[in-house]
C-alpha positions in Angstrom: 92.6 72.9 92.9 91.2 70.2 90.8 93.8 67.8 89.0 92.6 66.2 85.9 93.9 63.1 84.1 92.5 62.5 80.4 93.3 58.7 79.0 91.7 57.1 75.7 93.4 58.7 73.2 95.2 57.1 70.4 95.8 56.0 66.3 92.4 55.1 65.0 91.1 54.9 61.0 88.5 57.0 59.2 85.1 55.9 60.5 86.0 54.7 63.8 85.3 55.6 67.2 87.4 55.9 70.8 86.2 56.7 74.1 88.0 59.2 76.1 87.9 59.6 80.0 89.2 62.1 82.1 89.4 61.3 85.9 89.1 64.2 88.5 90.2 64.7 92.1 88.7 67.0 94.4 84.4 67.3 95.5 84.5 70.2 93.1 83.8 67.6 90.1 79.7 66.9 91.4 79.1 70.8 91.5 81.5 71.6 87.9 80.1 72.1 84.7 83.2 70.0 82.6 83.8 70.4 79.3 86.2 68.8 76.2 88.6 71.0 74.5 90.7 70.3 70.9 93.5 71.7 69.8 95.0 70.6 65.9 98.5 71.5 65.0 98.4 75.2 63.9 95.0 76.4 65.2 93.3 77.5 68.5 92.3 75.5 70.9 88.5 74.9 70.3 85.6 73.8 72.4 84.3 70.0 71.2 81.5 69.5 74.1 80.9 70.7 77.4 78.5 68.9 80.5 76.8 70.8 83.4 76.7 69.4 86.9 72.6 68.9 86.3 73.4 66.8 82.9 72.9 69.9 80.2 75.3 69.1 77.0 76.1 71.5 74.5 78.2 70.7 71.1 80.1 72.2 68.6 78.8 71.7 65.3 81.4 69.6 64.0 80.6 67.2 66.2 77.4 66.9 66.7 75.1 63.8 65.8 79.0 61.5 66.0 80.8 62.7 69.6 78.7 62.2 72.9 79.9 63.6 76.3 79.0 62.1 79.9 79.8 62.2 83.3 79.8 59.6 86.1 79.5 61.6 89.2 80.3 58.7 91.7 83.6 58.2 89.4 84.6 61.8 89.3 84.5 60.8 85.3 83.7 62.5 82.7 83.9 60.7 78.9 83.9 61.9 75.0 82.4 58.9 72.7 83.7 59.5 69.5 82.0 57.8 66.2 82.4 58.1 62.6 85.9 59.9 63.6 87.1 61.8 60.5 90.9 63.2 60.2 89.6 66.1 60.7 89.0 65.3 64.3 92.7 64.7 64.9 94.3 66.8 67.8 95.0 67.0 71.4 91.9 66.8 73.7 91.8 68.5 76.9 89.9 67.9 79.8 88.7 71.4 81.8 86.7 71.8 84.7 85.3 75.1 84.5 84.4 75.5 88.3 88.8 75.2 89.4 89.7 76.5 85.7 91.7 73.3 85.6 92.9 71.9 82.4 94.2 68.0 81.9 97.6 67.6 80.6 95.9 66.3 77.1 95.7 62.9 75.0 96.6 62.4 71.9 93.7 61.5 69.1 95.1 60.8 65.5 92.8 59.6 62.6 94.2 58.7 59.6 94.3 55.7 57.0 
């Protein structure tokens, strides 16, 4: 079992960014394909980004060109950079690591004037 801690969330205006993290346990991490999940009030939970253990990304199209994932292998971290944030982008972001189909507790991201 892989425990998952997300952190970076928060209040932020049109047009800005935030950095997300989500910290693993377990040796699982290095060999997982992790991914970033959303999920806005009143609608499914949606992938935003996902990260193989070689460095492969893949993107939804909302975000592509403004959201970048990465992963720090010796950190057991794996980040969301988040530009040109629009309100549309407000929800709760989860963390999943697809190898222990683990899931964060989520953190919060609200963008709004």
């Amino acid at each position: 079992q892989v425990q998952l801690v997300e952190s970076g969330g928060g209040l932020v205006q049109p047009g800005g960014s935030l950095r997300l993290s989500c910290a693993a346990s377990g040796d699982i991490f290095r060999l997982s394909t992790m991914g970033w999940y959303r999920q806005a009030p009143g609608k499914q939970r949606e992938l935003v980004a996902y990260i193989t253990s070689g460095g492969s990304t893949n993107y939804a199209d909302s975000v592509k060109g403004r959201f970048t994932i990465s992963r720090d292998n010796a950190k057991n971290t794996v980040y969301l950079q988040m530009n040109s944030l629009k309100p549309e982008d407000t929800a709760v972001y989860y963390c999943y690591a697809y190898g222990a189909n683990s899931w964060g507790q989520g953190t919060q991201v609200t963008v709004s004037s």
